[in-house]
PDBQT receptor file of N, H, CA, C and O in Angstrom, charges set to zero:
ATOM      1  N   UNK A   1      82.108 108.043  78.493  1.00  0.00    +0.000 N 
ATOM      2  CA  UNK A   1      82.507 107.074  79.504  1.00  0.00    +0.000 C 
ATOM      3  C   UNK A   1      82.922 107.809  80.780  1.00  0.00    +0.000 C 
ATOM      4  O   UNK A   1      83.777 108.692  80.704  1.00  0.00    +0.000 OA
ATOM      5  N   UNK A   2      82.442 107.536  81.771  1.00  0.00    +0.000 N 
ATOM      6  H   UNK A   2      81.748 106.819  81.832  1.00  0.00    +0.000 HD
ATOM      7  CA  UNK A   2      82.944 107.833  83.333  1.00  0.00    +0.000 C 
ATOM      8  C   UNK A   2      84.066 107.747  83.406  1.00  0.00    +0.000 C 
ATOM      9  O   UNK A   2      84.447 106.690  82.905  1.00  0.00    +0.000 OA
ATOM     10  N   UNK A   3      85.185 108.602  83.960  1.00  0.00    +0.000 N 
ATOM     11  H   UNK A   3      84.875 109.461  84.367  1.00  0.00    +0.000 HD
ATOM     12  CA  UNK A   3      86.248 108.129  84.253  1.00  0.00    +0.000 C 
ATOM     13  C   UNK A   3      86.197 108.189  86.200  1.00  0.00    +0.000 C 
ATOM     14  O   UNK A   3      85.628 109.027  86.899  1.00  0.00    +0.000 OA
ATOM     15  N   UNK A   4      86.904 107.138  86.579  1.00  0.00    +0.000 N 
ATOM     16  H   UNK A   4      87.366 106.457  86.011  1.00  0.00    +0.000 HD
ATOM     17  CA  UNK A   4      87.358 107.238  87.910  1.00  0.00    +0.000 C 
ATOM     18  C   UNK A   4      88.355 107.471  88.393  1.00  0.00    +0.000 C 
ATOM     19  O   UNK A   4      89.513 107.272  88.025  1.00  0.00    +0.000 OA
ATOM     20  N   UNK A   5      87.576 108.284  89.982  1.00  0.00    +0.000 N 
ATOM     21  H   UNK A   5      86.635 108.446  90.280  1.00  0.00    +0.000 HD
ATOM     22  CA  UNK A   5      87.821 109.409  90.502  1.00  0.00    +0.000 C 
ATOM     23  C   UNK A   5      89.537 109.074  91.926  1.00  0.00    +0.000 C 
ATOM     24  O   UNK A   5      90.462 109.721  92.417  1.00  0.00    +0.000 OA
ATOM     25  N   UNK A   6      89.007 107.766  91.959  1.00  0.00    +0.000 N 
ATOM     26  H   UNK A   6      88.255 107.240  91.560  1.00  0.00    +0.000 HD
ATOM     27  CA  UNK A   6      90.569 107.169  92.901  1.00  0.00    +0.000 C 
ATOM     28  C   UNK A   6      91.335 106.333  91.954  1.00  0.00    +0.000 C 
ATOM     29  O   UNK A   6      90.984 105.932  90.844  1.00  0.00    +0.000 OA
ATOM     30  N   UNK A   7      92.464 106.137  92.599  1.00  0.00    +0.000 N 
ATOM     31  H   UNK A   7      92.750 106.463  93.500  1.00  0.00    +0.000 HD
ATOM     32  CA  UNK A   7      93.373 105.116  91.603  1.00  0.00    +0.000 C 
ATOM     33  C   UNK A   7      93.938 103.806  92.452  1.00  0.00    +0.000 C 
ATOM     34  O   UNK A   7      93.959 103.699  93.678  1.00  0.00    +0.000 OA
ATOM     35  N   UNK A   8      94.375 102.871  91.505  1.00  0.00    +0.000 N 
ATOM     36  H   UNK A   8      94.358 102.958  90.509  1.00  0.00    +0.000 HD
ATOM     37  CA  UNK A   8      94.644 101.651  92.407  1.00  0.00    +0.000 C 
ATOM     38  C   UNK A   8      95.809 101.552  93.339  1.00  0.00    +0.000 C 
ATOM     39  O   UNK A   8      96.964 101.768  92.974  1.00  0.00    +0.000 OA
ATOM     40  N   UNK A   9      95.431 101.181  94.685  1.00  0.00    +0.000 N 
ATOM     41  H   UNK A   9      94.492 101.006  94.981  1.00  0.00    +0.000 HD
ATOM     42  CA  UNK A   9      96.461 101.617  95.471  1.00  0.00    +0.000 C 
ATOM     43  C   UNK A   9      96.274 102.459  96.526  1.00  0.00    +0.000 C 
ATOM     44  O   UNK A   9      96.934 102.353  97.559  1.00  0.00    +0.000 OA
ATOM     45  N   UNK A  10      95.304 103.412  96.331  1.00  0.00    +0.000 N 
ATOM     46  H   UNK A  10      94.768 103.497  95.491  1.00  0.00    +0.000 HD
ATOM     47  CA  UNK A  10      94.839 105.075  96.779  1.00  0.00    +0.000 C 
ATOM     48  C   UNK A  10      94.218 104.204  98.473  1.00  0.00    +0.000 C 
ATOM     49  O   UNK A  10      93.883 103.020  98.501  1.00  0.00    +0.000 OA
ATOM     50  N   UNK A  11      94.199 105.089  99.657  1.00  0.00    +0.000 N 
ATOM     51  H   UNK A  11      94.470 106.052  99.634  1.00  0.00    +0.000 HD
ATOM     52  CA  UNK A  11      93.698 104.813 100.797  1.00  0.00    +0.000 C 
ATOM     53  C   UNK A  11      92.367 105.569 100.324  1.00  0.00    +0.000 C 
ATOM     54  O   UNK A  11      92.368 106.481  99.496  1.00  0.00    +0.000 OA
ATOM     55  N   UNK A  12      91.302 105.093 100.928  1.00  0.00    +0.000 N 
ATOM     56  H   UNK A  12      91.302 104.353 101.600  1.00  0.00    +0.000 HD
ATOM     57  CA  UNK A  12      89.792 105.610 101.381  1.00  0.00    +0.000 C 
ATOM     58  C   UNK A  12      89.163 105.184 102.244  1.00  0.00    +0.000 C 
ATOM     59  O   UNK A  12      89.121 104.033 102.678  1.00  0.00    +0.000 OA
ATOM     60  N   UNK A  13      88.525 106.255 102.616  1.00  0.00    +0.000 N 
ATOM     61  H   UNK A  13      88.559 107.191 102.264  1.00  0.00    +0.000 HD
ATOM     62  CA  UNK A  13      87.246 105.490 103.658  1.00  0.00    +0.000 C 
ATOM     63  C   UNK A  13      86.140 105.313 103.016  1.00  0.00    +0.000 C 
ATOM     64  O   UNK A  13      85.851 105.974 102.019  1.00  0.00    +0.000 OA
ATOM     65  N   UNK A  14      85.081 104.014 103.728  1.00  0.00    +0.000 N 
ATOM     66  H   UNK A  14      85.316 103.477 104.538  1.00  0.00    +0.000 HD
ATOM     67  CA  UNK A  14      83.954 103.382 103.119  1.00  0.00    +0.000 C 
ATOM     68  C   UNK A  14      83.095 104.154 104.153  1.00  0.00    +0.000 C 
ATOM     69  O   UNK A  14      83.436 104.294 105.328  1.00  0.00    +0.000 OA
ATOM     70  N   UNK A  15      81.758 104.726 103.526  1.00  0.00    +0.000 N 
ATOM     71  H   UNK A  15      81.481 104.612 102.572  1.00  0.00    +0.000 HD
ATOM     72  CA  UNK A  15      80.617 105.123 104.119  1.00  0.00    +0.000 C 
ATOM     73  C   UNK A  15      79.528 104.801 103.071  1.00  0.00    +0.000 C 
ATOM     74  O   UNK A  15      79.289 105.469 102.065  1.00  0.00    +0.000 OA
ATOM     75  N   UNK A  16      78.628 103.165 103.649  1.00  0.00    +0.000 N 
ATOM     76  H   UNK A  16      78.822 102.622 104.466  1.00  0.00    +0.000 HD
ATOM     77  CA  UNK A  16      77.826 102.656 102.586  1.00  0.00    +0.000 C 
ATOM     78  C   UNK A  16      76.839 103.477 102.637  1.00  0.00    +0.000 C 
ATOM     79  O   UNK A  16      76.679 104.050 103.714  1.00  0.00    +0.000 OA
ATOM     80  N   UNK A  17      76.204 103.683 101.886  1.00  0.00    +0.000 N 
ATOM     81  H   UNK A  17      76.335 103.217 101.010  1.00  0.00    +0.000 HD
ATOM     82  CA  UNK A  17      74.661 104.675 102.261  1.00  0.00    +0.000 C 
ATOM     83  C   UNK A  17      73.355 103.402 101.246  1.00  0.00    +0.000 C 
ATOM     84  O   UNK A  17      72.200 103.736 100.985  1.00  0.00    +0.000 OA
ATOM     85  N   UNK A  18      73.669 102.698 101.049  1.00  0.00    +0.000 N 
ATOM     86  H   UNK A  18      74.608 102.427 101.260  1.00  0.00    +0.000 HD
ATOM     87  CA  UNK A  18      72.580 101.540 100.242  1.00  0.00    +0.000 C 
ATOM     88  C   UNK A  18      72.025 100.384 101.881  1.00  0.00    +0.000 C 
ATOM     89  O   UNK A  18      70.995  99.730 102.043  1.00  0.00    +0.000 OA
ATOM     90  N   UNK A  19      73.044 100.544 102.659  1.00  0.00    +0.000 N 
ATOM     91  H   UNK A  19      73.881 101.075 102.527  1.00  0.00    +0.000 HD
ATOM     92  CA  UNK A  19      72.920  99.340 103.509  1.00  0.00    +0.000 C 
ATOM     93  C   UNK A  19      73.866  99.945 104.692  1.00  0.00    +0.000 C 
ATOM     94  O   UNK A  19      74.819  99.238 105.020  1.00  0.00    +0.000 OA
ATOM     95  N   UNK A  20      73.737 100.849 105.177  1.00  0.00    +0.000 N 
ATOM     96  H   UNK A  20      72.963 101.423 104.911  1.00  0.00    +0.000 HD
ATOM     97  CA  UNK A  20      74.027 101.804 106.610  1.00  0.00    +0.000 C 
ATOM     98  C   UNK A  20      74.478 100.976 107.749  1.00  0.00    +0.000 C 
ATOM     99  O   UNK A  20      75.327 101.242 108.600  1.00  0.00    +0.000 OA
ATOM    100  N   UNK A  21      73.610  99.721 107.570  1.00  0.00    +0.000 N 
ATOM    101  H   UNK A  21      72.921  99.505 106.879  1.00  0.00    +0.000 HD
ATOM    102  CA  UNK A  21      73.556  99.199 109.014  1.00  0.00    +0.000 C 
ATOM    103  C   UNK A  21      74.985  97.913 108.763  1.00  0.00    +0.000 C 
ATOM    104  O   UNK A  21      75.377  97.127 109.625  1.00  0.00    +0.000 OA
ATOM    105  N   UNK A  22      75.345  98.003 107.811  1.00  0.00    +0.000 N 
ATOM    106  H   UNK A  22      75.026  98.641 107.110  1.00  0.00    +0.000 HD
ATOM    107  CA  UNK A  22      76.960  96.662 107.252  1.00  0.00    +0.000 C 
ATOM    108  C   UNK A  22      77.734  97.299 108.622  1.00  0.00    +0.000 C 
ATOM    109  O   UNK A  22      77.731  98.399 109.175  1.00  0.00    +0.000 OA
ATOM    110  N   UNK A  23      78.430  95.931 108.872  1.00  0.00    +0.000 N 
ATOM    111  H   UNK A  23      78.432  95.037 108.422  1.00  0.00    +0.000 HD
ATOM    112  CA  UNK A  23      79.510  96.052 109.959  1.00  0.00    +0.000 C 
ATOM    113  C   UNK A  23      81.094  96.340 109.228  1.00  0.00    +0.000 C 
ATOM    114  O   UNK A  23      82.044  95.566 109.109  1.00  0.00    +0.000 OA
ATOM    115  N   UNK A  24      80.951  97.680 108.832  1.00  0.00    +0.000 N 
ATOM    116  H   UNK A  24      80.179  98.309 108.929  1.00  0.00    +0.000 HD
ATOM    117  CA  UNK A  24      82.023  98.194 108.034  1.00  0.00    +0.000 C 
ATOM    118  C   UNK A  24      83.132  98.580 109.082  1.00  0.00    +0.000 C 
ATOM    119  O   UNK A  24      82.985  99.486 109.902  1.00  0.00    +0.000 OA
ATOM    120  N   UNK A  25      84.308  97.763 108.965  1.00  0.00    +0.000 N 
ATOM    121  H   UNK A  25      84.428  97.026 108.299  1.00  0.00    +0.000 HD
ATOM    122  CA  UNK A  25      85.550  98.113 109.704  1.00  0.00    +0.000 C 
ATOM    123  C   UNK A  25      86.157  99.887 109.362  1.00  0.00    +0.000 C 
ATOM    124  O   UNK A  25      86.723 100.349 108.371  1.00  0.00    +0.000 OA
ATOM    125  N   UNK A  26      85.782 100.451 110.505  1.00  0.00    +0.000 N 
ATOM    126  H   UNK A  26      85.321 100.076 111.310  1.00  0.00    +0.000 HD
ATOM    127  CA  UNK A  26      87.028 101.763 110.518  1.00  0.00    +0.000 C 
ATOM    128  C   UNK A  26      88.330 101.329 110.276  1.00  0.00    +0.000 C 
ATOM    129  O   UNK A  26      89.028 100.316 110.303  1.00  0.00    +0.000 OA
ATOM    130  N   UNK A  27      88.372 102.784 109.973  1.00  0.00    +0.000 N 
ATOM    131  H   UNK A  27      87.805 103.607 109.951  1.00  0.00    +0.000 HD
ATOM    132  CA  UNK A  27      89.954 102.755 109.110  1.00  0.00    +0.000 C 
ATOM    133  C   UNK A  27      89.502 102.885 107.786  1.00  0.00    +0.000 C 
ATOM    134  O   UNK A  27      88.419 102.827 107.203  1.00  0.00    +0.000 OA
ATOM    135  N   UNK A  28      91.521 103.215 107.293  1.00  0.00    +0.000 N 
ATOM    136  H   UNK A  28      92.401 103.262 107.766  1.00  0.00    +0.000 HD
ATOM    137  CA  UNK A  28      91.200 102.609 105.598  1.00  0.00    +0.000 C 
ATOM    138  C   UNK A  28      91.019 101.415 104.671  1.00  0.00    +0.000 C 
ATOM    139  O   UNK A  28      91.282 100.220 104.810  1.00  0.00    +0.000 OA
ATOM    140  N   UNK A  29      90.495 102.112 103.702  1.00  0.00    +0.000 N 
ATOM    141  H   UNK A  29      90.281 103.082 103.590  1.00  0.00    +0.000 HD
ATOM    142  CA  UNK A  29      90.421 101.012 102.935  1.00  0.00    +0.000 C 
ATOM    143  C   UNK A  29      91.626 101.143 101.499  1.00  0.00    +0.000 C 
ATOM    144  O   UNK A  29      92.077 102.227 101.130  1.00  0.00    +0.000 OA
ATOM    145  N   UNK A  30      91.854 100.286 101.082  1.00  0.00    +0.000 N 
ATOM    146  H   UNK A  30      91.488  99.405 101.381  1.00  0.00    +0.000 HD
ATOM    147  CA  UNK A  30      92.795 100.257 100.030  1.00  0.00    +0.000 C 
ATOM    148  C   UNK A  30      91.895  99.864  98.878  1.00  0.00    +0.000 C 
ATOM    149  O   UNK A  30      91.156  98.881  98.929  1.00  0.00    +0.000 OA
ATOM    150  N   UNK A  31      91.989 100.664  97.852  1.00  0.00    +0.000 N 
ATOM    151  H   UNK A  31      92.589 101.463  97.811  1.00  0.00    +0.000 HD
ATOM    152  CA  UNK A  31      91.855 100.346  96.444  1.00  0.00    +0.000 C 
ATOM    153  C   UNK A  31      92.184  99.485  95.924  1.00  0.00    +0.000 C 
ATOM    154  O   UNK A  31      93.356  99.724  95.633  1.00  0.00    +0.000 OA
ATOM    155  N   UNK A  32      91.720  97.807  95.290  1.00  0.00    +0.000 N 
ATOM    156  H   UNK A  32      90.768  97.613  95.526  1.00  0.00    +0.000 HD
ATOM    157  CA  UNK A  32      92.261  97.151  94.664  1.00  0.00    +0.000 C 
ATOM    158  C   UNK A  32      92.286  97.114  93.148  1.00  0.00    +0.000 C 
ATOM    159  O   UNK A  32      93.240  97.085  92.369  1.00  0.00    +0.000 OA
ATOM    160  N   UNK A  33      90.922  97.124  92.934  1.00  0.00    +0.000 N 
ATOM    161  H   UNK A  33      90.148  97.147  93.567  1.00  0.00    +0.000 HD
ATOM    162  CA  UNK A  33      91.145  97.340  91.619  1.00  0.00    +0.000 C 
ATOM    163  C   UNK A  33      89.459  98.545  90.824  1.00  0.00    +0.000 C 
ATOM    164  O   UNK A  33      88.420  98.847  91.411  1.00  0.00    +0.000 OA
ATOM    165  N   UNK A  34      89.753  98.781  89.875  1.00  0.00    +0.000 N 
ATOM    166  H   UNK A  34      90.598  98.536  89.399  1.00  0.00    +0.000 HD
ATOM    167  CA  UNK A  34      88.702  99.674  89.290  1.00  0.00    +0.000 C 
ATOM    168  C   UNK A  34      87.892  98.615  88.561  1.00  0.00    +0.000 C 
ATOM    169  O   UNK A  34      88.303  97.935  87.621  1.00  0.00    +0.000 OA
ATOM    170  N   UNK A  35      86.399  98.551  89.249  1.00  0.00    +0.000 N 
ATOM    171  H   UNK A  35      86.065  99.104  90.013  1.00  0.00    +0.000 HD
ATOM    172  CA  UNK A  35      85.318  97.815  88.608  1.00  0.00    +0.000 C 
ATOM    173  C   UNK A  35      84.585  98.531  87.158  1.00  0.00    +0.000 C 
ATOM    174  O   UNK A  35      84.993  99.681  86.997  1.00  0.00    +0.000 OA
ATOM    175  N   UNK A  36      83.911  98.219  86.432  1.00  0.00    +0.000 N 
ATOM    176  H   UNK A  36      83.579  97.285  86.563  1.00  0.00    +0.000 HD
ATOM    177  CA  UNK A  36      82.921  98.971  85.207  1.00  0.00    +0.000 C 
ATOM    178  C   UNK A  36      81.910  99.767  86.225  1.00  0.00    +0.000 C 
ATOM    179  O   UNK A  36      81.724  99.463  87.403  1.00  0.00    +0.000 OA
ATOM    180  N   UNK A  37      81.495 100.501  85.745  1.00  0.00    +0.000 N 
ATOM    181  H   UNK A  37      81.646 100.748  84.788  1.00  0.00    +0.000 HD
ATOM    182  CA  UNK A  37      80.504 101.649  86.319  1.00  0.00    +0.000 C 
ATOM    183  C   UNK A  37      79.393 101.169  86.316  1.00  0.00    +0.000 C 
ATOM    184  O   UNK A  37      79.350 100.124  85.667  1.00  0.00    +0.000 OA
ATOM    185  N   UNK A  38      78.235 101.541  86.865  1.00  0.00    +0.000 N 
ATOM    186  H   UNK A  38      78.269 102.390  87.392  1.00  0.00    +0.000 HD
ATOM    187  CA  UNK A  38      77.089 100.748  87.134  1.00  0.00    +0.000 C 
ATOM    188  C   UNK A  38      76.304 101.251  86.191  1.00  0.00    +0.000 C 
ATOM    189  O   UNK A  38      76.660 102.243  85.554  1.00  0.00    +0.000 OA
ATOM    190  N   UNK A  39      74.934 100.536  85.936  1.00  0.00    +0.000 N 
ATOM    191  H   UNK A  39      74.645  99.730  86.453  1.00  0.00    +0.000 HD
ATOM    192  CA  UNK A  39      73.727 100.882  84.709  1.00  0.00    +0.000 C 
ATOM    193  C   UNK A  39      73.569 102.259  85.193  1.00  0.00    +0.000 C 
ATOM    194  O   UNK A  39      72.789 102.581  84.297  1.00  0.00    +0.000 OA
ATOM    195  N   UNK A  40      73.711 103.590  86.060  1.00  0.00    +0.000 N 
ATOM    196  H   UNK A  40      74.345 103.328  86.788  1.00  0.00    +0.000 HD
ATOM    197  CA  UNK A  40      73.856 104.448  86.159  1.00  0.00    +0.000 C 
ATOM    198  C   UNK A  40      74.672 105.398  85.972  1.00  0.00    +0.000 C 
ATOM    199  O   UNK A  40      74.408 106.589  86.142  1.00  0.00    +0.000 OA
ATOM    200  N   UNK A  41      75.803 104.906  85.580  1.00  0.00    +0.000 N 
ATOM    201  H   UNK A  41      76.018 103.939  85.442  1.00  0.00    +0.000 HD
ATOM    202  CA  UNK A  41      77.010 105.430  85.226  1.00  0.00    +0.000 C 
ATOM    203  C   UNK A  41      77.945 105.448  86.662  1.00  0.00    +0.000 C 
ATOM    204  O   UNK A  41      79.109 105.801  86.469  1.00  0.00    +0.000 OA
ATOM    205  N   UNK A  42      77.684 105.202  87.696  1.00  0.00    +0.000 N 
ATOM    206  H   UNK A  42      76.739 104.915  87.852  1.00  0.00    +0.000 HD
ATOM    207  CA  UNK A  42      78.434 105.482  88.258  1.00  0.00    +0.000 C 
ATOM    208  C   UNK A  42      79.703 104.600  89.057  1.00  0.00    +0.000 C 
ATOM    209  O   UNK A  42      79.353 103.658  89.768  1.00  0.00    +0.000 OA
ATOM    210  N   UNK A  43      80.956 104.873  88.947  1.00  0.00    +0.000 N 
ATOM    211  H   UNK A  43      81.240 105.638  88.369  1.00  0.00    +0.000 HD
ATOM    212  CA  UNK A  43      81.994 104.087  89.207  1.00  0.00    +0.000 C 
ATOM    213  C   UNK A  43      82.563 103.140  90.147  1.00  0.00    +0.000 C 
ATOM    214  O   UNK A  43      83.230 103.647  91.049  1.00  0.00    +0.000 OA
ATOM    215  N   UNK A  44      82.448 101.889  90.138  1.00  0.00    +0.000 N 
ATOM    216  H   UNK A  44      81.907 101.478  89.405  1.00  0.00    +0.000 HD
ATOM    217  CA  UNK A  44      82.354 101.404  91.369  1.00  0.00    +0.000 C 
ATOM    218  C   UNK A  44      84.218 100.882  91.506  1.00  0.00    +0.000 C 
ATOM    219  O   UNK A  44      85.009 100.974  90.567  1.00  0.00    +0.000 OA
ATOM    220  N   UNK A  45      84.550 100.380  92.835  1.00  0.00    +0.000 N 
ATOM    221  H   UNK A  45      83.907 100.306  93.597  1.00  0.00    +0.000 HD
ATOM    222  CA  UNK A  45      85.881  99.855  93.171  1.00  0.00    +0.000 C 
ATOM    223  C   UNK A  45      85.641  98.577  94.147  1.00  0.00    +0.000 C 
ATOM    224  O   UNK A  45      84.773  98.495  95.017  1.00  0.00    +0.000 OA
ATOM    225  N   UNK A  46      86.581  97.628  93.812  1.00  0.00    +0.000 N 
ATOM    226  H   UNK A  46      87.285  97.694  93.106  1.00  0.00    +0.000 HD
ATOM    227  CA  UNK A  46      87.180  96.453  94.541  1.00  0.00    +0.000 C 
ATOM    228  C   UNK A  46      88.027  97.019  95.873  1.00  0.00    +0.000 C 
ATOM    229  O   UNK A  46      89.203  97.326  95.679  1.00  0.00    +0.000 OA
ATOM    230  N   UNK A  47      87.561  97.142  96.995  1.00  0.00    +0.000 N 
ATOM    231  H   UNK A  47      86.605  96.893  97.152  1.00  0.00    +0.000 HD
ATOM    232  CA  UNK A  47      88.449  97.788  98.396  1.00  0.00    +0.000 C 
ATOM    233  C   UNK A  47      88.845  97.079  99.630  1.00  0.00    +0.000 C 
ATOM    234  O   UNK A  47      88.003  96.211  99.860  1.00  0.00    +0.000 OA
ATOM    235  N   UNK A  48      89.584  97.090 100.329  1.00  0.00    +0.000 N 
ATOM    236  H   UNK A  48      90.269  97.795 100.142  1.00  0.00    +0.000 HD
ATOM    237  CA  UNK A  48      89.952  96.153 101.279  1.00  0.00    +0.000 C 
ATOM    238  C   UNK A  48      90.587  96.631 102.467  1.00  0.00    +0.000 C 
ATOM    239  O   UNK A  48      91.439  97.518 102.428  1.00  0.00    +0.000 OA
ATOM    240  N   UNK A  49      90.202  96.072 103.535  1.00  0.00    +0.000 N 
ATOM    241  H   UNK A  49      89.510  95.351 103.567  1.00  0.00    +0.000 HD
ATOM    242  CA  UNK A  49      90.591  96.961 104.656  1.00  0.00    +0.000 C 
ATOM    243  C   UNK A  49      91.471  95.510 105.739  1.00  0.00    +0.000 C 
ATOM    244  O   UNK A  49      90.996  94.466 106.185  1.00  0.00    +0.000 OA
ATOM    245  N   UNK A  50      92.556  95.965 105.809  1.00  0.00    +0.000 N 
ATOM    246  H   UNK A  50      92.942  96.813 105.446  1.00  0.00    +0.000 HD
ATOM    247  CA  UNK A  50      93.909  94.413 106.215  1.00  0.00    +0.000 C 
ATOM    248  C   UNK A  50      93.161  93.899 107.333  1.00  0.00    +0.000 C 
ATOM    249  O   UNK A  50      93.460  92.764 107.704  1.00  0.00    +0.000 OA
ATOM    250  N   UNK A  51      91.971  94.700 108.125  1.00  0.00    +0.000 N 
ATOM    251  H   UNK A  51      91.729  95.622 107.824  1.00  0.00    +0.000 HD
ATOM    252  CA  UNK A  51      91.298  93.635 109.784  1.00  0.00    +0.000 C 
ATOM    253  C   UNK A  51      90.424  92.704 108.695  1.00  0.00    +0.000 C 
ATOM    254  O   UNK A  51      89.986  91.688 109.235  1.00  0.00    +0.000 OA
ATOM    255  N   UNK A  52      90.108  92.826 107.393  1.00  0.00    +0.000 N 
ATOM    256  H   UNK A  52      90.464  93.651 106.955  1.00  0.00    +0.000 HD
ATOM    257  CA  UNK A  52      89.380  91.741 106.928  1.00  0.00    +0.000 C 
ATOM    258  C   UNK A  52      89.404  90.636 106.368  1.00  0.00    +0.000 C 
ATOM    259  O   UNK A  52      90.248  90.900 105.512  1.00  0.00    +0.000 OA
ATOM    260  N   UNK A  53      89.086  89.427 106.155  1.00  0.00    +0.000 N 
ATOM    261  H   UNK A  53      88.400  89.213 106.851  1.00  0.00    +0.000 HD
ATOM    262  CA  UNK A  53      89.585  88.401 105.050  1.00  0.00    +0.000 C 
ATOM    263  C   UNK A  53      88.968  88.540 104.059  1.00  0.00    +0.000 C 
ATOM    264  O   UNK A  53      89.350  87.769 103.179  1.00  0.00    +0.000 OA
ATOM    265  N   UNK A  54      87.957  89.350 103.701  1.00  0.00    +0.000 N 
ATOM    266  H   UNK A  54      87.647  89.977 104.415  1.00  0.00    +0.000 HD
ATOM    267  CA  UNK A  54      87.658  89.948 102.056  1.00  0.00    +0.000 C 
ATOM    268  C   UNK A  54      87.623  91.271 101.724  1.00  0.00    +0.000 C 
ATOM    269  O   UNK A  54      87.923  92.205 102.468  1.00  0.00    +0.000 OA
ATOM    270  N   UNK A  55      87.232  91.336 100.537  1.00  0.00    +0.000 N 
ATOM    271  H   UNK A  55      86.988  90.577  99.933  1.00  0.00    +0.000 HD
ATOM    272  CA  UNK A  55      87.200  92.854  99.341  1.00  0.00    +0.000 C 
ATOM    273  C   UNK A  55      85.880  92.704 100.075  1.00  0.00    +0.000 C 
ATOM    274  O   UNK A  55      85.311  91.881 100.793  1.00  0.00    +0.000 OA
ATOM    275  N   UNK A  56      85.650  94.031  99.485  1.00  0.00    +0.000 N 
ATOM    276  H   UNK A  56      86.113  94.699  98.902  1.00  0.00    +0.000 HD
ATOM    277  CA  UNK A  56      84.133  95.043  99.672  1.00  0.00    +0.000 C 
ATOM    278  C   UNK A  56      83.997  95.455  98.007  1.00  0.00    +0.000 C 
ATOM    279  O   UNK A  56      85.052  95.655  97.406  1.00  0.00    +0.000 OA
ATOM    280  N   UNK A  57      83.033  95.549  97.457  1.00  0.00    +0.000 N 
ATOM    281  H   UNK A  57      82.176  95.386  97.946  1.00  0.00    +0.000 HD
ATOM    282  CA  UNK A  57      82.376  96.319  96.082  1.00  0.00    +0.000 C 
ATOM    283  C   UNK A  57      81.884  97.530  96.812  1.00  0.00    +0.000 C 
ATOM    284  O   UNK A  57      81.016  97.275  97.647  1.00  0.00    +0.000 OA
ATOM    285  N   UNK A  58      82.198  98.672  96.708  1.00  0.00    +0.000 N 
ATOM    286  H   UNK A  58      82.903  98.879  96.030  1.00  0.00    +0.000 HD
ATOM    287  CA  UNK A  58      82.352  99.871  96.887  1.00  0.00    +0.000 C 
ATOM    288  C   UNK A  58      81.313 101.000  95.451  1.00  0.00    +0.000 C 
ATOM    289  O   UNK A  58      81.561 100.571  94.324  1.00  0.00    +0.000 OA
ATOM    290  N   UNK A  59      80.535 101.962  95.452  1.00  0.00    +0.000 N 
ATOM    291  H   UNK A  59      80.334 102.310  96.368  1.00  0.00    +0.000 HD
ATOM    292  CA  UNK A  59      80.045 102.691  94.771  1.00  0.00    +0.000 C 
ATOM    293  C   UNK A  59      81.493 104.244  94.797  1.00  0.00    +0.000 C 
ATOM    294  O   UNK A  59      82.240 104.424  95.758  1.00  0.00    +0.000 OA
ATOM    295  N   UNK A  60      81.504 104.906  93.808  1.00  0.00    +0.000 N 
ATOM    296  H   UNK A  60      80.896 104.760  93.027  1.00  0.00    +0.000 HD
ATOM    297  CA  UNK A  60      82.546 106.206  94.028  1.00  0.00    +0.000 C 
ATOM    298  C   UNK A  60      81.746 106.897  95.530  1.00  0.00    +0.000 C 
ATOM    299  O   UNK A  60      82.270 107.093  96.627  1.00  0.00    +0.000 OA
ATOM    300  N   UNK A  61      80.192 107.182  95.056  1.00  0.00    +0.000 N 
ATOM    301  H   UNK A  61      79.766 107.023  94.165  1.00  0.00    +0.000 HD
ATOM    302  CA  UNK A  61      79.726 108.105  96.210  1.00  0.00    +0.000 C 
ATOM    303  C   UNK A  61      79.965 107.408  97.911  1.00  0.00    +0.000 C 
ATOM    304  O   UNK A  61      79.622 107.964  98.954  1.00  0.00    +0.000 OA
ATOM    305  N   UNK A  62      80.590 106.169  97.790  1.00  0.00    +0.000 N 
ATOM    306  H   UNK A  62      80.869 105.718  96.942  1.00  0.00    +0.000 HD
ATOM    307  CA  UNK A  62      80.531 105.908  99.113  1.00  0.00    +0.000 C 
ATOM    308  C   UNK A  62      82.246 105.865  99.515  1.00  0.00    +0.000 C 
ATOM    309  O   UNK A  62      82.692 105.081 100.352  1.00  0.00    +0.000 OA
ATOM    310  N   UNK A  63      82.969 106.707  98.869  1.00  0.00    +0.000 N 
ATOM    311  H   UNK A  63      82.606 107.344  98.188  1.00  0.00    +0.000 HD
ATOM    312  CA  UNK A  63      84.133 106.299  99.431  1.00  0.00    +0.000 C 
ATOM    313  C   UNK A  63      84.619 107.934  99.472  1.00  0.00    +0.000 C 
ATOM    314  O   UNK A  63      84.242 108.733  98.615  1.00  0.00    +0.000 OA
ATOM    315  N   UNK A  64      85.436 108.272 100.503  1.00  0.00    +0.000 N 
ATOM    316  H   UNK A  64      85.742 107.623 101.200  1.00  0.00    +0.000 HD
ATOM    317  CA  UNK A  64      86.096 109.587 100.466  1.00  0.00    +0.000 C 
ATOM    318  C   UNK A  64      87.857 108.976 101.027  1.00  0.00    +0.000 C 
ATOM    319  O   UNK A  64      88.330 108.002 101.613  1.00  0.00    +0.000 OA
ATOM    320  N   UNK A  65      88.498 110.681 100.195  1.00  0.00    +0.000 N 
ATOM    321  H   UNK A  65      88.114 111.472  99.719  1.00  0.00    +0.000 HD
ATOM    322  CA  UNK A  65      90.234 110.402 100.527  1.00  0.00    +0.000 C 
ATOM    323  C   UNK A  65      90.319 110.212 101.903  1.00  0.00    +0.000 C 
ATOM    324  O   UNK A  65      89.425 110.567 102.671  1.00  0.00    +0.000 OA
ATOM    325  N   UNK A  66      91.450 109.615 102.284  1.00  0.00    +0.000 N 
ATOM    326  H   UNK A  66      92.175 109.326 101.660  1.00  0.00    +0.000 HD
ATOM    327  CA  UNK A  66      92.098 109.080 103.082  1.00  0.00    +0.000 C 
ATOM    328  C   UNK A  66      92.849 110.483 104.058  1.00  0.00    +0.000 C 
ATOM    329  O   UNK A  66      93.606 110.245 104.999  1.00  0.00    +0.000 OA
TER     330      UNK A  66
């Protein structure tokens, strides 16, 4: 099983690389919660950035520390 690499709570920044062109707010994002990992194994997160009125679904490879 994958374990993931941020924890809930943790600041990050979002850099999508599936869809480049999203009007992704600078700044951080906050960790809400840890999603199941994808048919690839890899770990995804619930993230939120306070200029928005929703979460983002986030991949691990698209998020770096704060």
């Amino acid at each position: 099983m994958t374990e993931h690499k941020f924890k809930i709570g943790q600041l990050v920044y979002f850099h999508p690389k599936v869809r480049p062109q999203l009007n992704v707010v600078p700044g951080p994002y906050l960790i809400i919660k840890r999603l199941p990992a994808t048919q690839d194994g890899e770990c995804q997160y619930e993230i939120r950035n306070t200029l928005e009125e929703y979460n983002r679904v986030a991949r691990e490879s698209e998020l770096t520390r704060a």
